[in-house]
N, C-alpha and C positions, 0 to 999 in steps of 0.2 A: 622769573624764578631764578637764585642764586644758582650758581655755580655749583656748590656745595647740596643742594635741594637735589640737583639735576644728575650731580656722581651719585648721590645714594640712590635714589631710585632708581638709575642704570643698575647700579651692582643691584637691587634685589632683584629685580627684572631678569636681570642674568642666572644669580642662584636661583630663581624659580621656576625659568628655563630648565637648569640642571636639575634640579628635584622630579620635572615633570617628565623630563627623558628620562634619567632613571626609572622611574614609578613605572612608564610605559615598556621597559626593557624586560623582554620574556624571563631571563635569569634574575630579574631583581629578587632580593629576599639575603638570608643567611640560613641557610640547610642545616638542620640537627648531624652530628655526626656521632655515631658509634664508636667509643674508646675501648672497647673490651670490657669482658668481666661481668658485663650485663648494664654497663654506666654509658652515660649519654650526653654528648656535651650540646646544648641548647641555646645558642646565643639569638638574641636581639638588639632593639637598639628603635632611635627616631631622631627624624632632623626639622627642625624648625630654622625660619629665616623670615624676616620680617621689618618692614620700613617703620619706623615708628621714631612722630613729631612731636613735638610738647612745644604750646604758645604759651608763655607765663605773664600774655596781656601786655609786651612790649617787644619782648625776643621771640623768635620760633628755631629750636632746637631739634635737629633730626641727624638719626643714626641708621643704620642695618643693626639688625639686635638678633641673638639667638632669645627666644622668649624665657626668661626667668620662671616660665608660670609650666612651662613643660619642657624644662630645658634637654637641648639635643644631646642623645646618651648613645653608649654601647655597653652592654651586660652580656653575660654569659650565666648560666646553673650545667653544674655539672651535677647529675641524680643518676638514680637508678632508672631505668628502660619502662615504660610504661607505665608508672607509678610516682605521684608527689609524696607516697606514705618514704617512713624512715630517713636514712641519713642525706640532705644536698648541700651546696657550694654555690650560694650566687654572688658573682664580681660585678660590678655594676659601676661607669664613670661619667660624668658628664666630657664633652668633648674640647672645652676651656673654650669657647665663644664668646664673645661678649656678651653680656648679659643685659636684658633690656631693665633689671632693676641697679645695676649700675651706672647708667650714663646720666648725664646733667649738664645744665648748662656749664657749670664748669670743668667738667669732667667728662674726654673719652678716652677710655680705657683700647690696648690694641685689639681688633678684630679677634685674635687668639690672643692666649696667654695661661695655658693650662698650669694646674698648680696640686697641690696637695689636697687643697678644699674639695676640689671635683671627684674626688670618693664619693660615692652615695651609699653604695650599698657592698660592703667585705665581710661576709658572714656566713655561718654554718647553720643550717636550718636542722630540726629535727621533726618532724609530722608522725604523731602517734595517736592512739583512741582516749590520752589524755589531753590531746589540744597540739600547741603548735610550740615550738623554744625557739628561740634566735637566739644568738652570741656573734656580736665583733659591733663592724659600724653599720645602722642604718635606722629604720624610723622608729621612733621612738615611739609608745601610743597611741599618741595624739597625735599625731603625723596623718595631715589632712582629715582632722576631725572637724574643722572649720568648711570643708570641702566637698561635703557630699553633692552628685549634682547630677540627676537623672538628664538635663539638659545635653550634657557633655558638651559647654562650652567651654569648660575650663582653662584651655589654652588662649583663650582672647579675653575672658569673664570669670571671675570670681571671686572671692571675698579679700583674698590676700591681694590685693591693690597693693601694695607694696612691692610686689614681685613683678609688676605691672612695669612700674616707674616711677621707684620710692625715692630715688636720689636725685629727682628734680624738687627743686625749692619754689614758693611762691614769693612772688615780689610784690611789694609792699605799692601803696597808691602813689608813693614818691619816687619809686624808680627800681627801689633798691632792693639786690636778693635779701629776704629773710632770715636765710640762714633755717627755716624751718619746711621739711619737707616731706615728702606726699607719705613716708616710712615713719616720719613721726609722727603724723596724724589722720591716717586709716591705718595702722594695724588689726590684723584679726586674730591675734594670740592663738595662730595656728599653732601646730607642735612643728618638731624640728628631728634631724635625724641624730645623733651621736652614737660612740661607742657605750654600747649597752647590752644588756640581757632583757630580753623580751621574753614574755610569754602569756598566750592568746589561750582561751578555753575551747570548746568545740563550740560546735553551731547547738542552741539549743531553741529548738521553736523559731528561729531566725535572730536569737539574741547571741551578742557575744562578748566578754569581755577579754578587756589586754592591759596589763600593766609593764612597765618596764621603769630600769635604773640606768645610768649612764655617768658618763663624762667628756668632755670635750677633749679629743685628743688632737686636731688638725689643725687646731688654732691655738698658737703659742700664748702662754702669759695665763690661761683659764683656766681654777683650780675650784670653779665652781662644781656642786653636785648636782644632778639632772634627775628629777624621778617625774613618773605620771600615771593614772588609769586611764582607760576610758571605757565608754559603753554603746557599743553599734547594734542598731537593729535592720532586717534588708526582709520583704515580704515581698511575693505576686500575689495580688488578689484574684488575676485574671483579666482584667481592664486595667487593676490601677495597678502601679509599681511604686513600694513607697523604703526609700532608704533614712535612718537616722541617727544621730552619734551624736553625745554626750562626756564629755572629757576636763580634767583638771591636772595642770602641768605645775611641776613645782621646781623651783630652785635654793637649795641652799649656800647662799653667798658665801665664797671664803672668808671670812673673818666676819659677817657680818648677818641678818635676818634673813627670815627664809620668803620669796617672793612665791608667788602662785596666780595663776588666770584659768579661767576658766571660759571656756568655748564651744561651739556645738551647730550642728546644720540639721536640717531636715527636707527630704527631694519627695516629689510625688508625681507623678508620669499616668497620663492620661493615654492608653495605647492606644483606642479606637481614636480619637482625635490629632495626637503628639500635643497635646498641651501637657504643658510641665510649669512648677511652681516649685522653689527654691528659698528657704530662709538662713539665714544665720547670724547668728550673734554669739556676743564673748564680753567680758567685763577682766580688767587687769585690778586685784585688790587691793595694789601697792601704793602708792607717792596720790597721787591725784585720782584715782580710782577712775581711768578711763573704758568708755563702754561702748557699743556699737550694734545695729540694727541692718543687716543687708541683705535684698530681696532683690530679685531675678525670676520675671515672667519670660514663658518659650513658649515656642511652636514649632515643631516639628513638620515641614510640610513636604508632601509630594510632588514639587513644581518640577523635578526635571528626573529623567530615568535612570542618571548615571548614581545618583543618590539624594539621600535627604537633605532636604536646606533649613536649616537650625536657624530662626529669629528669635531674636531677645530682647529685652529693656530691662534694665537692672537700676539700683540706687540703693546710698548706703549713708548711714544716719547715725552720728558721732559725737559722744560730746565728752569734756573734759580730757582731752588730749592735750600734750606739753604743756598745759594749761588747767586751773580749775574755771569752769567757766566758758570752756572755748567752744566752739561747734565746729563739724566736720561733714561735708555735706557732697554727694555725690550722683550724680547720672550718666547714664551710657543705654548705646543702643548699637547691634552690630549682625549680623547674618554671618554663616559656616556654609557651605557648600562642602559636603562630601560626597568623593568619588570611589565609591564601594570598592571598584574593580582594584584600586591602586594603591587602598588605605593611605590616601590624599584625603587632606583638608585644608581648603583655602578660604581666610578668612580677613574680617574687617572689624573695626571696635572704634568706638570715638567714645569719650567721656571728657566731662565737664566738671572740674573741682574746685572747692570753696571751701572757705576757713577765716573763722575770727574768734576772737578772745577778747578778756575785759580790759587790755591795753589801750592808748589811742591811735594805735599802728592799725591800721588797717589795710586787706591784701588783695593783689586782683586774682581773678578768678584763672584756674588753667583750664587747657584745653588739650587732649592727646589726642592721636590719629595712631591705630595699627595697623598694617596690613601684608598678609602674612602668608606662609602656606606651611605644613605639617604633616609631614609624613612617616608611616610607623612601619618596620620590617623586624 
C-alpha cells in the first residue's frame, strides 16, 4: 500500500474517531435558544468524512472528502416559539471541505477552503393557509426532485452520481485521460439552489406544487435566467410509504435559447419488511438530447439493536451523453449502519462505471470505493 493510501486512511480513521467521541458526548447537540419577544433561534447542522478511491483501470486516486451528496453544514431559523406558521429566517452554510465531487486524478483541491459558493440557504420564509413563500438564496423547485428516496441512502447512493465523483475522468484503452468525466456523463438534471422567489402551495390530499424564478448570484460572469415547477406527492398507506416528484427546470441563456430538462423520482417503502424500491429518470432537451434510467433496490434490516442496517444495489442506464450515440452505464452496491442513539451513520458504496460513444476511442471502465460516517445534530 502507498504512502499516500496509508495517510488518508489514517486521517479518516482519525476524524471518525472524532465524530464518534463527539456523538458519544452527553452534551453533544446545538440547544434552541430563546431571543425574546416570543422568537427562537434553532440552529443545526452535520458532519460527513469519508475515504474515497477511484481506479480509472491504470491509476488508483484517493482522497478524505466531505461527501458532495450531504455536504457537512451549519444553519440556523430564527422563528417564532412553537410555530413554523408566519414570518422566519433560515442561514444555512456548508463548512468549505473538500468536496468528494471535486477531486480527480488531476486535481486536489485543499482539505478546506470555504468561499462564497457555500451559501446554501439565506432567506426569509413566510408559512400561511395559502402555502409557503421563500425570497433570498436557496432551492429552487426542482432542488432534489431527482432525489426522492425512502431508502435514505442518499449520502453514499443516488442519482446525482455526479455529486459522487464527477471530476474524475475515464481513461481511454491507450493510457490516456479522456478528458471526459463521470459529471459529463451521469448527470441527473437534478435542480440546483439560486437566488430566487419560491413559492410552494399547501398539502392537498398529499399533492403539492412549487414553482420558483431566480438567478445566479455567487458565481461571477452568470447573467443567465433560472425558473422551474415541479409536482410532489408523499402518501402512508399504512404498510406502504410512497413518495413522488415530477419537475421541469428552465434556463434562459443570456443572449441566447432557452434550455430546459426535465426529471423526476418515485420511492415506495415496504414497513412490515423495510424493503424499498427507488426509480429515477430525467431527459436534457437540448444539444444531444441526453436521458437516463436509475434504479436502487433496499432492505432495511434489523441485524443489530443499536439501529437499522440499510442494504442496497442500485444502477443507472444512460445514453447520448457528451455524445449522440454514447452509453452511460452504471452499478453499485453498499450497506448504512445506523446508530439511532447518536444520529450516526456509517457507511460503504463501491460502484463500477462505463462509457462509450461512436468514436474509435474507447474507455476503461472505473471503479470507486466510499467509506464514510455521518452525523446529524
Amino acid at each position: 500500500m502507498s504512502k499516500v493510501h496509508s495517510a488518508n486512511i489514517a486521517i479518516f480513521f482519525a476524524a471518525v474517531t472524532f465524530v464518534s467521541g463527539a456523538a458519544h458526548a452527553e452534551t453533544f447537540g446545538l440547544p434552541s435558544a430563546s431571543i425574546g419577544n416570543g422568537w427562537t433561534y434553532d440552529p443545526y447542522g452535520r458532519f460527513v468524512m469519508a475515504y474515497q478511491a477511484f481506479d480509472d483501470g491504470q491509476d488508483t486516486t484517493s482522497n478524505i472528502v466531505d461527501m458532495s451528496t450531504s455536504t457537512s453544514r451549519f444553519g440556523f431559523y430564527l422563528k417564532r416559539k412553537d410555530t413554523d406558521d408566519g414570518v422566519s429566517f433560515q442561514f444555512e452554510t456548508g463548512l468549505g471541505l473538500r468536496g468528494s465531487s471535486k477531486t480527480s486524478q488531476t486535481n486536489t483541491p485543499d482539505l478546506f477552503g470555504w468561499d462564497r459558493k457555500q451559501f446554501r440557504q439565506v432567506q426569509v420564509i413566510y408559512r400561511g393557509a395559502f402555502g409557503t413563500l421563500r425570497a433570498g438564496q436557496g432551492s429552487m423547485a426542482t432542488d432534489s426532485i431527482a432525489e426522492l428516496d425512502l431508502g435514505k441512502t442518499t449520502v453514499v447512493a443516488k442519482s446525482n452520481i455526479s455529486e459522487m465523483g464527477g471530476s474524475y475522468q475515464f481513461r481511454t484503452t491507450g493510457g490516456a485521460l479522456s478528458g471526459i468525466d463521470l459529471g459529463d456523463t451521469f448527470d441527473s438534471f437534478d435542480g440546483d439552489r439560486k437566488f430566487r422567489l419560491r413559492y410552494d402551495t399547501p398539502d392537498w390530499n398529499g399533492f403539492s406544487i412549487a414553482a420558483a424564478y431566480g438567478e445566479e448570484i455567487l458565481t461571477s460572469g452568470v447573467d443567465d435566467t433560472f425558473y422551474d415547477v415541479a409536482l410532489r406527492y408523499a402518501t402512508d398507506l399504512g404498510r406502504f410509504k410512497l413518495s413522488a416528484g415530477l419537475g421541469n427546470s428552465y434556463v434562459d441563456v443570456a443572449g441566447g435559447a432557452t434550455d430546459y430538462t426535465t426529471a423526476g423520482s418515485v420511492s415506495v417503502l415496504d414497513k412490515n419488511t423495510g424493503l424499498n424500491l427507488t426509480l429515477a429518470s430525467g431527459r436534457d432537451a437540448t444539444a444531444t438530447q441526453p436521458s437516463y434510467v436509475w434504479a436502487k433496490a433496499g432492505w432495511d434490516a434489523d441485524f443489530a439493536s443499536a439501529g437499522v442496517t440499510r442494504l442496497y444495489i442500485e444502477g443507472f442506464w444512460g445514453r447520448d451523453y457528451v455524445s449522440a450515440g454514447s452509453e452511460s452505464e452504471m452499478w453499485g452496491l453498499g450497506v448504512m449502519q445506523r446508530i439511532k442513539r447518536y444520529n450516526l451513520d456509517v457507511f460503504a458504496g463501491y460502484r463500477v462505471f462505463s462509457f462509450s460513444d461512436t468514436s474509435a476511442t474507447q474507455y476503461q471502465d472505473g471503479e470507486a470505493l466510499q467509506i464514510g460516517a455521518h452525523i446529524t445534530f
